[in-house]
N, C-alpha and C positions, 0 to 999 in steps of 0.2 A: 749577387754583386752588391756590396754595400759603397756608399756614398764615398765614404773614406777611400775606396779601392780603387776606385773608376781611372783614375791618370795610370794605376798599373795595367788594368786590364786594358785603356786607351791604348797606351805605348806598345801594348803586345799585338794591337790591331794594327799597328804602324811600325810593326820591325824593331820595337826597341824594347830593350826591358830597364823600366823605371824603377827607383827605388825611392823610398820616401829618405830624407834625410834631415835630422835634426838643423835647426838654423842657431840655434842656442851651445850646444855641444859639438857640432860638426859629425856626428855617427851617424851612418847609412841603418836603415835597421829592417828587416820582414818580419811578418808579415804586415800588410799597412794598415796602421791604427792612427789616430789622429792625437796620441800621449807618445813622446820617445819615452822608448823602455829603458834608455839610460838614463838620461837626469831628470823625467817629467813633467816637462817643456811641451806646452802645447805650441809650441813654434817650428812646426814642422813644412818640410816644404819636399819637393820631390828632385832625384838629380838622374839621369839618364847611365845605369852603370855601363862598365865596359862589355859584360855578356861574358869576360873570362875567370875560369876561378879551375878550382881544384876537386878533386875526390876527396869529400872527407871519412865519407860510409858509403854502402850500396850493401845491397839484398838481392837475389836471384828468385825471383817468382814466377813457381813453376805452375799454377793454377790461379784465373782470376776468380775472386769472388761477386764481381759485377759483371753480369752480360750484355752491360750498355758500355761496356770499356773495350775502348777500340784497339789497342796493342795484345794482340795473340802472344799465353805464354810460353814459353821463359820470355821474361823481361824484365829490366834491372830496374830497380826502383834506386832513386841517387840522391845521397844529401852532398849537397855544393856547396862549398867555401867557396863565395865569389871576391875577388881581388878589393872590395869594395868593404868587407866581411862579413855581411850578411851571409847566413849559411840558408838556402832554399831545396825544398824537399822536388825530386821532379822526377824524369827515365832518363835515363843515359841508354844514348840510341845508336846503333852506326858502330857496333862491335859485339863480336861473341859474346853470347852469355854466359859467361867461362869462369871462374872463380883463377884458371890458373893465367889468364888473359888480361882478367879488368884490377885495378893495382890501386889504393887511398894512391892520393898527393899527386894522380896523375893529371896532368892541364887538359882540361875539358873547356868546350864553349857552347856560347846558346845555340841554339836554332830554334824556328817559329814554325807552329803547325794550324793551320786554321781550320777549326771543327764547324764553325757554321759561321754566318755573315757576323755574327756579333763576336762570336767567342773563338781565340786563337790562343793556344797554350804555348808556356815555354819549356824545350826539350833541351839538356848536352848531348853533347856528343865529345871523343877525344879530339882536342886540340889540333889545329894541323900544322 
């Protein structure tokens, strides 16, 4: 966890997912760097997003290649359009791993998984 990140990974320890956000340009942007990748403005600052977004890709992964990863698979690997538009790479959890089930553009949300006292990852799931 670098210095830069710390208010995401905070936020995820406290139920929220943070986003850094340009104070120069007004753009949300992941992952957090401390230059916005749009106008490079070191005026960044962070904003609390909604946690809702969309399917923009997903993968069905049928073998993991790390035996310290704790999702047994199949398990969907998701990139997310969050309403905010940052897109975030994460699992989509809490649905078949189905190709003819999970659908782009469907409304997904976060939810928070806490792997040990410090570290608490964020998961979607579909929308409810």
């Amino acid at each position: 966890m670098t210095p830069e990140a710390m208010p995401y990974w905070d936020g995820l320890r406290e139920g929220k997912l943070m986003l850094p956000q340009c104070n120069d340009c007004g753009k949300a942007h992941f992952f957090p760097r401390i230059i916005c990748p749009h106008c490079h403005s070191r005026n960044v600052g962070w904003i609390q997003a909604s946690g809702k977004g969309k399917l923009y890709s997903f993968e069905i992964a049928y073998r993991s290649l790390n035996p310290n990863f704790k999702i047994e698979p199949p398990y969907i690997l998701a990139m997310v359009e969050l309403e905010e538009g940052p897109r975030i790479m994460s699992n989509l959890i809490n649905i078949e791993p189905d190709p003819a089930v999970i659908k782009c553009d469907m409304p997904v949300e976060v939810v928070f998984e806490k792997q040990t006292d410090e570290v608490t990852i964020s998961l979607f799931q579909p929308a409810s």
